[in-house]
FITORLO-340926 format. One record per atom (N, C-alpha, C): atom name; x negated, y, z. Coordinates in nm, 2 decimals. Atoms other than C-alpha are relative to their C-alpha. Layout:
<nodes>
[node CA; [X; Y; Z]]
...
</nodes>
This chain:
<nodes>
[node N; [0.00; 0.15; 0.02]]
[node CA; [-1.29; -0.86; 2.82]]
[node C; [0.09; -0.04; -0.11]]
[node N; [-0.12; 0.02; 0.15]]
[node CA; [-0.97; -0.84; 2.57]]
[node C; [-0.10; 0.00; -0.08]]
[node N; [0.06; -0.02; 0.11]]
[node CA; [-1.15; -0.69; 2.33]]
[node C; [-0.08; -0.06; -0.03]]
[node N; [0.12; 0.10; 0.02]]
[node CA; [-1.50; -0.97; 2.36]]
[node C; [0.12; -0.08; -0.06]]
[node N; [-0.07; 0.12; 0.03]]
[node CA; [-1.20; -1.20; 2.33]]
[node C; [0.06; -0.01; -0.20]]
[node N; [-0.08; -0.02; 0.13]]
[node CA; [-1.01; -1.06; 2.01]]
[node C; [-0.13; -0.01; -0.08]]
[node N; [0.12; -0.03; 0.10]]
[node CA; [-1.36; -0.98; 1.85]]
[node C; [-0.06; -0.12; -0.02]]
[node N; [0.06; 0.17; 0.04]]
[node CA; [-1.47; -1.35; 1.90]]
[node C; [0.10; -0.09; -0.04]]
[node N; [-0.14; 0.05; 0.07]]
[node CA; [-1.14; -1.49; 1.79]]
[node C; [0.00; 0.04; -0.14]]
[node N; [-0.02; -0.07; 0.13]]
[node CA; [-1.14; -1.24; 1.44]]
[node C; [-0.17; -0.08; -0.06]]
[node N; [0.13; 0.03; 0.08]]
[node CA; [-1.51; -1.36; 1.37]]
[node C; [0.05; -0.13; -0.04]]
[node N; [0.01; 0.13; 0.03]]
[node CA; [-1.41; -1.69; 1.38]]
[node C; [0.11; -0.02; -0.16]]
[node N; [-0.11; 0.08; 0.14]]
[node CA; [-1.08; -1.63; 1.08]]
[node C; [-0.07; 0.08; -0.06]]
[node N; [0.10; -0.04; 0.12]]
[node CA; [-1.38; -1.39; 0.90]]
[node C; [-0.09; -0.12; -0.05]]
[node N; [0.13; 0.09; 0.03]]
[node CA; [-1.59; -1.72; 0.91]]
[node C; [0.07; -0.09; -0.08]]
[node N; [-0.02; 0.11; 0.06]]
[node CA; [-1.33; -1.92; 0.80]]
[node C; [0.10; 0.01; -0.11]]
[node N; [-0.03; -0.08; 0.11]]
[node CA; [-1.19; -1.73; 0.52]]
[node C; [-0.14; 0.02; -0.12]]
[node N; [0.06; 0.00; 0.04]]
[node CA; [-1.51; -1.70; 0.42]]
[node C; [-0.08; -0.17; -0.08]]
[node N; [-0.01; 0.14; 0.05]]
[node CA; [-1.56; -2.07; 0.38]]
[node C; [0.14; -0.05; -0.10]]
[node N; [-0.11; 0.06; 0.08]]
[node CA; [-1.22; -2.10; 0.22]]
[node C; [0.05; -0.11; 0.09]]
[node N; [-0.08; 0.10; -0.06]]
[node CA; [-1.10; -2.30; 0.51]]
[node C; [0.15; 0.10; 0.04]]
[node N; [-0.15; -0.12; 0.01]]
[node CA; [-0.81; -1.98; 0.56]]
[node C; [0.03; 0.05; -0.09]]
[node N; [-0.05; -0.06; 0.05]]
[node CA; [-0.60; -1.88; 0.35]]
[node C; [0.03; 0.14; 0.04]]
[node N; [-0.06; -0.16; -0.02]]
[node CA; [-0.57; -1.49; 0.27]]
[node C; [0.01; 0.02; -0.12]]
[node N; [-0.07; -0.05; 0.18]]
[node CA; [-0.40; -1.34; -0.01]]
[node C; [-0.11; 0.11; -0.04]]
[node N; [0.13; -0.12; 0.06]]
[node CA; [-0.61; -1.06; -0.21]]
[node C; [0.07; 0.09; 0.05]]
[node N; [-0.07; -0.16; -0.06]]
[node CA; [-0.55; -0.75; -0.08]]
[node C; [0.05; -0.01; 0.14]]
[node N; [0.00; 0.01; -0.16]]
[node CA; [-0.49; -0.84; 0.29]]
[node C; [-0.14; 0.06; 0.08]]
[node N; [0.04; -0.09; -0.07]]
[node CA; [-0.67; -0.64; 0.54]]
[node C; [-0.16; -0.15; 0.05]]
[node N; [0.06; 0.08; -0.02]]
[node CA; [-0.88; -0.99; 0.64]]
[node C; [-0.08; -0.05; -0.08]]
[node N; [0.07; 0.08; 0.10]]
[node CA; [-0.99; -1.16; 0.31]]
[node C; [-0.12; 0.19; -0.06]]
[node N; [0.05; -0.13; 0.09]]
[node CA; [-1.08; -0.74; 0.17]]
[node C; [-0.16; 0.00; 0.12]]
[node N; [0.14; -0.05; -0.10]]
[node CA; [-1.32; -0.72; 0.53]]
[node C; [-0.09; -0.14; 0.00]]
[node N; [0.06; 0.15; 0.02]]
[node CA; [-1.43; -1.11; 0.51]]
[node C; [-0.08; 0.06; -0.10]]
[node N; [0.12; 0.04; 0.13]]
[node CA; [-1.58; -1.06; 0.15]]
[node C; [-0.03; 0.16; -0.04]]
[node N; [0.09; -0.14; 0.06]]
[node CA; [-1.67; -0.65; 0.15]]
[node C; [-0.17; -0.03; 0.03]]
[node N; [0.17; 0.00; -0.01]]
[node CA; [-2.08; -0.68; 0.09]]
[node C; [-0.06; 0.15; 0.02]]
[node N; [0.05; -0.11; 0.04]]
[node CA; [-2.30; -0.41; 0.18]]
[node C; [-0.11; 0.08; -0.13]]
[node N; [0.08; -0.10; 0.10]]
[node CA; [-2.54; -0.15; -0.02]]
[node C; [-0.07; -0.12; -0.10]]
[node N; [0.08; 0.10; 0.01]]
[node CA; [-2.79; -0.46; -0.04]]
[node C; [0.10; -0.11; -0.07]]
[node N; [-0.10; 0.12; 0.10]]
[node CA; [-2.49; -0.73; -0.23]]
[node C; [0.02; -0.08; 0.15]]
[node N; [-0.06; 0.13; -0.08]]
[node CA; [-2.49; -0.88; 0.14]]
[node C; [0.09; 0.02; 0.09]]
[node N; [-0.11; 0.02; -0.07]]
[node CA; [-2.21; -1.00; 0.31]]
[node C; [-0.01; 0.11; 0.11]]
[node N; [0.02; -0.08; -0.14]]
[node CA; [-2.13; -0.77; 0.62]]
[node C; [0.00; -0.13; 0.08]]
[node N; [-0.01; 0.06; -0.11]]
[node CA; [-2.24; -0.93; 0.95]]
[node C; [0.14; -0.01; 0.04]]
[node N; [-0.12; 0.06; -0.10]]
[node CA; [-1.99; -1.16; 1.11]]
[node C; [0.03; 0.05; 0.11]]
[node N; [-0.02; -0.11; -0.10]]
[node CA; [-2.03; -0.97; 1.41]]
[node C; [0.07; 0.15; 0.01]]
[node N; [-0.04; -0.15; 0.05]]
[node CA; [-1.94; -0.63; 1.22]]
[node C; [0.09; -0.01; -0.03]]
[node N; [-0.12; 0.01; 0.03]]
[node CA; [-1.67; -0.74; 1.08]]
[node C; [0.11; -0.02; 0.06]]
[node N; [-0.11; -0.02; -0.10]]
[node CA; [-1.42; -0.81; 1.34]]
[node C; [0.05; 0.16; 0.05]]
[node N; [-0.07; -0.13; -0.04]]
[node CA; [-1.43; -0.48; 1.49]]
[node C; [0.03; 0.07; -0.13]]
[node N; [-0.10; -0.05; 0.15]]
[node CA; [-1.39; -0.37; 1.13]]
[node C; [0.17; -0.02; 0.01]]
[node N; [-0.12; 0.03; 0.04]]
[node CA; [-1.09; -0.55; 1.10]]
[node C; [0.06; 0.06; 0.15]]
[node N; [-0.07; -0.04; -0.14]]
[node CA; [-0.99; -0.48; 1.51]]
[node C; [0.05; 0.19; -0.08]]
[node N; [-0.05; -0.10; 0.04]]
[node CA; [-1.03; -0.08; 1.35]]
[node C; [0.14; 0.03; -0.07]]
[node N; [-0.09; -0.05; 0.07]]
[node CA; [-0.76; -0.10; 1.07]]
[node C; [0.10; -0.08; 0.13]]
[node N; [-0.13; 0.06; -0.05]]
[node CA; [-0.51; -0.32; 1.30]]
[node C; [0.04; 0.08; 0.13]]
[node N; [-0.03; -0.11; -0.09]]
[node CA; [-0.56; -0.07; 1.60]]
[node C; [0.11; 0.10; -0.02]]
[node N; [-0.12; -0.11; -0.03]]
[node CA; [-0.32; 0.19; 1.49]]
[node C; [0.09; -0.04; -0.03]]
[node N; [-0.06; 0.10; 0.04]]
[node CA; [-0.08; -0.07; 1.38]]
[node C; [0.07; 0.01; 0.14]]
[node N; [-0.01; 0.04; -0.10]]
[node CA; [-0.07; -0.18; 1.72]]
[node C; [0.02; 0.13; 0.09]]
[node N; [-0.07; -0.12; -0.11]]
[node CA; [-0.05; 0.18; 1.90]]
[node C; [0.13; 0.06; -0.08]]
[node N; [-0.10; -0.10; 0.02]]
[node CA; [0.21; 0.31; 1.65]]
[node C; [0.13; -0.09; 0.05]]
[node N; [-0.12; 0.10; -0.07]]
[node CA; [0.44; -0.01; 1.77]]
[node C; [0.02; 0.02; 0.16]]
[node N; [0.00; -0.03; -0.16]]
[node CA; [0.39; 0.06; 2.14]]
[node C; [0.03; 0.13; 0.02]]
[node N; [-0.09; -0.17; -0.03]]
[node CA; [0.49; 0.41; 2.08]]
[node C; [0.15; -0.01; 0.00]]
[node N; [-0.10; 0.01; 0.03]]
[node CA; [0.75; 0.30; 1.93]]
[node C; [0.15; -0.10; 0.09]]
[node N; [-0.08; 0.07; -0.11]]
[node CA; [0.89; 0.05; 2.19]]
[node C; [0.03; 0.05; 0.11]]
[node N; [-0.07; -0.02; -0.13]]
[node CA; [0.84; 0.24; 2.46]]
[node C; [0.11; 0.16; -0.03]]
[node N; [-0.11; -0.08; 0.01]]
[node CA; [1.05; 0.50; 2.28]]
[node C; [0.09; -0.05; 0.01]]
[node N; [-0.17; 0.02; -0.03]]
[node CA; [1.33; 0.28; 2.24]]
[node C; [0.07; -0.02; 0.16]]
[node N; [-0.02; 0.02; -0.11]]
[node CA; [1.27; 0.18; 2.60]]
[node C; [0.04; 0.12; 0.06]]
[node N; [-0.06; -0.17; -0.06]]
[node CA; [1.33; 0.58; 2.73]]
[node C; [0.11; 0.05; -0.05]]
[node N; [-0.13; -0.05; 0.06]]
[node CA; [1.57; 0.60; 2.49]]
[node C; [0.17; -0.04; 0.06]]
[node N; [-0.08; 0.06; -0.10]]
[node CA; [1.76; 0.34; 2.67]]
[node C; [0.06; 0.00; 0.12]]
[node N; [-0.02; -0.03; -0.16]]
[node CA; [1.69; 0.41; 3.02]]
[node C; [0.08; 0.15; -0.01]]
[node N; [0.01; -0.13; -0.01]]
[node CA; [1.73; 0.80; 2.95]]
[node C; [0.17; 0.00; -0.15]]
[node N; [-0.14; -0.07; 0.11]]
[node CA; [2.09; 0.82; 2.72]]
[node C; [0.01; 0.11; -0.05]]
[node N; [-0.02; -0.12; 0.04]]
[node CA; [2.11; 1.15; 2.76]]
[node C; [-0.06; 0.06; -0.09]]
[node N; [0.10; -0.05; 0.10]]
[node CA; [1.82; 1.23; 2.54]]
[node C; [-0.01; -0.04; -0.14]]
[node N; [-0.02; 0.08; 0.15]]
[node CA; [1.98; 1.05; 2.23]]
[node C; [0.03; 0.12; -0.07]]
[node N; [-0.05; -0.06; 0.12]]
[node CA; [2.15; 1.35; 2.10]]
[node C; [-0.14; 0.09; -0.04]]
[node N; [0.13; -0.12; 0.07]]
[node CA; [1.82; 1.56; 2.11]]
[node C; [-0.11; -0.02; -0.08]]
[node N; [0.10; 0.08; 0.13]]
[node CA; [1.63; 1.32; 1.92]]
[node C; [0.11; -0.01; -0.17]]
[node N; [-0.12; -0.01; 0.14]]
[node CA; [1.94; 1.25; 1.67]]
[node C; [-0.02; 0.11; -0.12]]
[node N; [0.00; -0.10; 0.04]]
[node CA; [1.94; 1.59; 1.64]]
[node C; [-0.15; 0.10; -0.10]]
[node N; [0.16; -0.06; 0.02]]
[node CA; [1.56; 1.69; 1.58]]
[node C; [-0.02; 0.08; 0.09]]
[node N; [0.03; -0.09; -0.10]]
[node CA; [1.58; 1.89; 1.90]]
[node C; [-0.09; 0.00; 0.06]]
[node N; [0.08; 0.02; -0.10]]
[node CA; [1.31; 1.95; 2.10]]
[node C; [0.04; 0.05; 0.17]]
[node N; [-0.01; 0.00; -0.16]]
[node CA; [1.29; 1.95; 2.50]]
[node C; [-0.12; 0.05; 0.03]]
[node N; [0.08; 0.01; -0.02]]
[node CA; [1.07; 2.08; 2.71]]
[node C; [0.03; -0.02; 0.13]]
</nodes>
């Protein structure tokens, strides 16, 4: 149900980037998937394009939650500072 939500929310700033009612700079991940056309010169479906753009922001989004919940174990778990510090591994 997230994801119908995020994918109908992204169509709507592909639609309106596309009209020029949103600003996106060139070379941002939204204006590049807004105006890529396919084989045929036409626009990619509005539909396709969200999860497009959901694809590149996905690992974005899991390498930050890796990353938080390391600092969070890092925190709870002290002990295990020197062995990251260090490059050590644990098993």
């Amino acid at each position: 149900m997230a994801r119908r939500r995020a994918e109908h929310w992204i169509e709507g700033v592909v639609r309106r980037v596309r009209a020029g009612e949103l600003e996106a700079p060139p070379g941002c991940a939204a204006r590049v998937i807004a105006e890529h056309r396919e084989l045929d010169g036409a626009l990619v479906d509005p539909e396709v394009a969200p999860v497009e753009l959901i694809n590149v922001l996905r690992p974005t989004v899991a390498v930050g939650r890796f990353v938080a919940f390391s600092a969070l174990a890092l925190h709870r778990h002290p002990e295990a500072r020197a062995a990251v510090e260090g490059g050590a591994t644990t098993t």
